[in-house]
Backbone as a ProteinNet text record, in pm:
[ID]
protein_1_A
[PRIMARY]
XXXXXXXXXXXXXXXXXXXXXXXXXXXXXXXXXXXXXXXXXXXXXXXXXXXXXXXXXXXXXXXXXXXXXXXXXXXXXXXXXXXXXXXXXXXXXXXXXXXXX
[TERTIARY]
680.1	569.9	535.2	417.6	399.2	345.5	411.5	399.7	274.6	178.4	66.7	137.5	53.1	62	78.3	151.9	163.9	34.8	-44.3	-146.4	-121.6	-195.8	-175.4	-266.6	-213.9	-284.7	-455.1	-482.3	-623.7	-660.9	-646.7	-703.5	-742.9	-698	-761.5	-872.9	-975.3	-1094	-1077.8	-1134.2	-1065.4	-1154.4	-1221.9	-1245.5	-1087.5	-1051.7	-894.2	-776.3	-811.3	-701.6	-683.3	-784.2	-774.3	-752.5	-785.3	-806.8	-623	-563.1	-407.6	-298.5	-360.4	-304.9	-358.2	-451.3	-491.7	-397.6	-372.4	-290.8	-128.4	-121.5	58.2	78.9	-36.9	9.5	0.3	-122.1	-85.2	30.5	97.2	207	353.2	330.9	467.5	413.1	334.8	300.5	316.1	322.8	345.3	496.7	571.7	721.3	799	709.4	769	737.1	640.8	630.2	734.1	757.1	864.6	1022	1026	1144.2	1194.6	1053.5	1074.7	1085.5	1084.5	1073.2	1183	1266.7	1416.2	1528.7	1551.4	1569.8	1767.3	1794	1944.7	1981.2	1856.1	1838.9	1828.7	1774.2	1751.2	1854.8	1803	1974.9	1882.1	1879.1	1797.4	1863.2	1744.9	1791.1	1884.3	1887.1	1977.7	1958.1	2106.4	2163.8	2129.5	2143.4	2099.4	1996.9	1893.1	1763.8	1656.1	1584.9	1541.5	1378.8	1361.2	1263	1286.2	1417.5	1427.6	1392.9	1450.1	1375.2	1275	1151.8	1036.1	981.5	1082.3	1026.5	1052.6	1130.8	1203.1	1141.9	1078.2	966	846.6	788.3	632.1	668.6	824.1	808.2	809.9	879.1	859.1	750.4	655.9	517.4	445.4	447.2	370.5	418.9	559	539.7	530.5	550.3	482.4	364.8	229.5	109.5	49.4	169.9	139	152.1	298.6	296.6	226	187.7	115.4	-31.1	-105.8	-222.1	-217	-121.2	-80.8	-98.9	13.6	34.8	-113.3	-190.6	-313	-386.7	-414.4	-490	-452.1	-316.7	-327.4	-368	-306.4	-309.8	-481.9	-592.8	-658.1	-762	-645.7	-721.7	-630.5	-534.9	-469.3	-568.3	-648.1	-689.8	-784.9	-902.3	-1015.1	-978.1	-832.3	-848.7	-792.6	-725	-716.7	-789.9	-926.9	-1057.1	-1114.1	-1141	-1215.6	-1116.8	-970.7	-919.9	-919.3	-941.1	-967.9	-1080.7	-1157.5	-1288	-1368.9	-1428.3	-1494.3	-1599.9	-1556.3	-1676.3	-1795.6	-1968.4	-2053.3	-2068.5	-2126.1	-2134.8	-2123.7	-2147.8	-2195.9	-2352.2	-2458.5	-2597	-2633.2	-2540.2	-2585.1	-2521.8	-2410.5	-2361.6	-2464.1	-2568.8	-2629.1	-2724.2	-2708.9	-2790	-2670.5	-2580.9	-2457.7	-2426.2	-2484.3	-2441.1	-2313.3	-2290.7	-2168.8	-2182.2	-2214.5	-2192.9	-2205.2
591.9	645.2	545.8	490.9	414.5	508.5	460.2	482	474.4	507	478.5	402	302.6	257.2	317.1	298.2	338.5	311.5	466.2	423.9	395.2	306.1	236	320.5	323.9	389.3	301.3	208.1	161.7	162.1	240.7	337.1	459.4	530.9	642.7	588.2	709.9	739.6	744.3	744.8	809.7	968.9	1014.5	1161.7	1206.9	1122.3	1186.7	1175.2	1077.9	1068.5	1207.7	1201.9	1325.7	1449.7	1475.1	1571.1	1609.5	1470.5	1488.5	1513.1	1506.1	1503.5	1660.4	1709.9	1838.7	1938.8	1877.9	1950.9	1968.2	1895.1	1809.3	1907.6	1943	1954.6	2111	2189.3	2322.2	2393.8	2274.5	2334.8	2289.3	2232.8	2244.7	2299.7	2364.8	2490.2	2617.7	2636.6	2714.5	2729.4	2641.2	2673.9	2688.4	2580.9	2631.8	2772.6	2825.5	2975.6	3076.7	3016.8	3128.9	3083	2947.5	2970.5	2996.7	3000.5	3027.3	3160.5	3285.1	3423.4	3444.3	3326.5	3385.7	3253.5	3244.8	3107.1	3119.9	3225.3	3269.2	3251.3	3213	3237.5	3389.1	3388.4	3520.4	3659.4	3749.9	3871.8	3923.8	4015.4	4160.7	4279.2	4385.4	4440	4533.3	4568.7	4677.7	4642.5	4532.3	4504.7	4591.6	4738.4	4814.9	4892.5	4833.3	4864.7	4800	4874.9	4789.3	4696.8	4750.5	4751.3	4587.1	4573.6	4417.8	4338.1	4350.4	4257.7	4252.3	4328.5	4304.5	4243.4	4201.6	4168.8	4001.8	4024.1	3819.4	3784.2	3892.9	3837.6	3782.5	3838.5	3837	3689.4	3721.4	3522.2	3455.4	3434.4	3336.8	3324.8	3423.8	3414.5	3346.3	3333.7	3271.8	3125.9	3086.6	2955.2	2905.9	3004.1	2934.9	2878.3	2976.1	2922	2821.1	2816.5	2725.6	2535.2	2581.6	2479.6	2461.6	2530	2507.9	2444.3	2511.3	2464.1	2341	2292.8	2139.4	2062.1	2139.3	1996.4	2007.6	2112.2	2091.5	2000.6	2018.2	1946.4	1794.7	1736.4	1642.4	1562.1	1657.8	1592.8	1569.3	1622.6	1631.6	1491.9	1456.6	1307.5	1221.7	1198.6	1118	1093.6	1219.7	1201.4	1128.3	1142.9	1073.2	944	899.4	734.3	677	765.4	624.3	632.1	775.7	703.1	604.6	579.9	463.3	360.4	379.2	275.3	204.6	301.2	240.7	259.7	293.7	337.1	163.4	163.2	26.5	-10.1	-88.3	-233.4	-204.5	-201.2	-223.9	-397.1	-451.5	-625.3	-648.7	-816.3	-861.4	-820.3	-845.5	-837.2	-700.5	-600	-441.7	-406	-494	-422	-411	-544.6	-487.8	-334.7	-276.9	-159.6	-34.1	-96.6	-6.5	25.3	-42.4	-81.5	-106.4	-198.5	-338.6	-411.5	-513.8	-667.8	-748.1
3664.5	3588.1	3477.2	3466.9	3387	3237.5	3139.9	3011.1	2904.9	2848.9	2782.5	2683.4	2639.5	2535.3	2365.6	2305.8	2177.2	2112.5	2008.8	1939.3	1808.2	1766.2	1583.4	1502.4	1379.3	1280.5	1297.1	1332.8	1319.6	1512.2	1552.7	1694.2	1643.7	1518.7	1464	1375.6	1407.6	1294.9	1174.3	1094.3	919.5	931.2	1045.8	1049.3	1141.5	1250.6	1250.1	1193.7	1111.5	1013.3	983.5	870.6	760.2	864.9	1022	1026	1098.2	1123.2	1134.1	1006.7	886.5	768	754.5	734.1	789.7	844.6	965.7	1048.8	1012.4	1009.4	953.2	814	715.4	589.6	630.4	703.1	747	806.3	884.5	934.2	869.8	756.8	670.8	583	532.6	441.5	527.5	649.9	735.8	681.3	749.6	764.5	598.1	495.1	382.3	298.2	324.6	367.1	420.4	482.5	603.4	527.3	473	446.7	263.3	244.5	45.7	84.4	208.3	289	242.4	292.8	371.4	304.4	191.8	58.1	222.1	173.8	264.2	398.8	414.7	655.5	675.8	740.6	862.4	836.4	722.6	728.4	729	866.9	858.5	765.1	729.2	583.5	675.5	821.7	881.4	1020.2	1013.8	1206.1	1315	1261.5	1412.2	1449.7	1363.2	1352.9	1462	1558	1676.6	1561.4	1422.1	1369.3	1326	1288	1242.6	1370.2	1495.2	1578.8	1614.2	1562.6	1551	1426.9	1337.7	1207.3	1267.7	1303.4	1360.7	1483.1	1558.4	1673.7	1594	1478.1	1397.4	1341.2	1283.1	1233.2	1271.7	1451.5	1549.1	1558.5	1625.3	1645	1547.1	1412.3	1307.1	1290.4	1313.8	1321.9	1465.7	1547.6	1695.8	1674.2	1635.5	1622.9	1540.6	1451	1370.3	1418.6	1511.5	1588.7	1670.4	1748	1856.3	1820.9	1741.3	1644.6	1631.6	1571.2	1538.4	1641.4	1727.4	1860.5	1922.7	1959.6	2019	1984.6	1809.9	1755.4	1752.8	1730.4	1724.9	1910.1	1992	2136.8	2103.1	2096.4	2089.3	2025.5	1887.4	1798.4	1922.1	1956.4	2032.6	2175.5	2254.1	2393.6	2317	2177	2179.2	2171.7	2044.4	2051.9	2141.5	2258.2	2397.7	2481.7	2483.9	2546.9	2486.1	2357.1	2363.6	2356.4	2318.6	2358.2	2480.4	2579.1	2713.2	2815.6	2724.2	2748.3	2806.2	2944.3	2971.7	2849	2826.1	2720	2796.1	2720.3	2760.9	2807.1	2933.8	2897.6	2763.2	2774.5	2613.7	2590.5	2742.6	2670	2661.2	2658.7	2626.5	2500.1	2432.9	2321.4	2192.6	2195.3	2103.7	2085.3	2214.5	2247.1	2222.2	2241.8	2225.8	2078.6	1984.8	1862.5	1815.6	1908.7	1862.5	1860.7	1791	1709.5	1861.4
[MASK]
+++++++++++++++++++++++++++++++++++++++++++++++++++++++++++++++++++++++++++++++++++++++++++++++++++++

């Protein structure tokens, strides 16, 4: 299986920059959320309560989406900069129509 190439910070936009710094900063405000929650880890207020494992399903679920959000979004700046990373060149006598130099 051949491997894609690694992308460089200058294969991103500065609209995906910001919009991966975006993402990145939502989802560690996500998790530091959940854990300024729980400073101790995870003690349900009563072990044999079927009610606490619905309280620890709701917090999975919230940083699931939070992850998930993320990884979409970034797969997302990543699929645009290795289309045009590998997106075919117009010739030379069309780039000026292309508006490239």
């Amino acid at each position: 299986m051949n491997t894609p190439p690694s992308l460089l910070p200058q294969h991103l936009t500065r609209t995906e920059t910001e919009e991966f710094l975006r993402l990145m900063t939502h989802l560690v405000t996500t998790c530091r959320s959940v854990a300024e929650q729980y400073p101790d880890g995870w003690r349900p207020p009563s072990p044999d309560k079927p009610a606490d494992f619905g309280a620890s399903m709701a917090l999975i679920a919230e940083i699931s989406r939070a992850l998930n959000q993320t990884r979409r979004g970034i797969r997302r700046i990543s699929d645009g900069a290795r289309y045009r990373l590998h997106a075919p060149k117009p010739p030379a006598s069309l780039q000026h129509y292309a508006g490239q130099p």
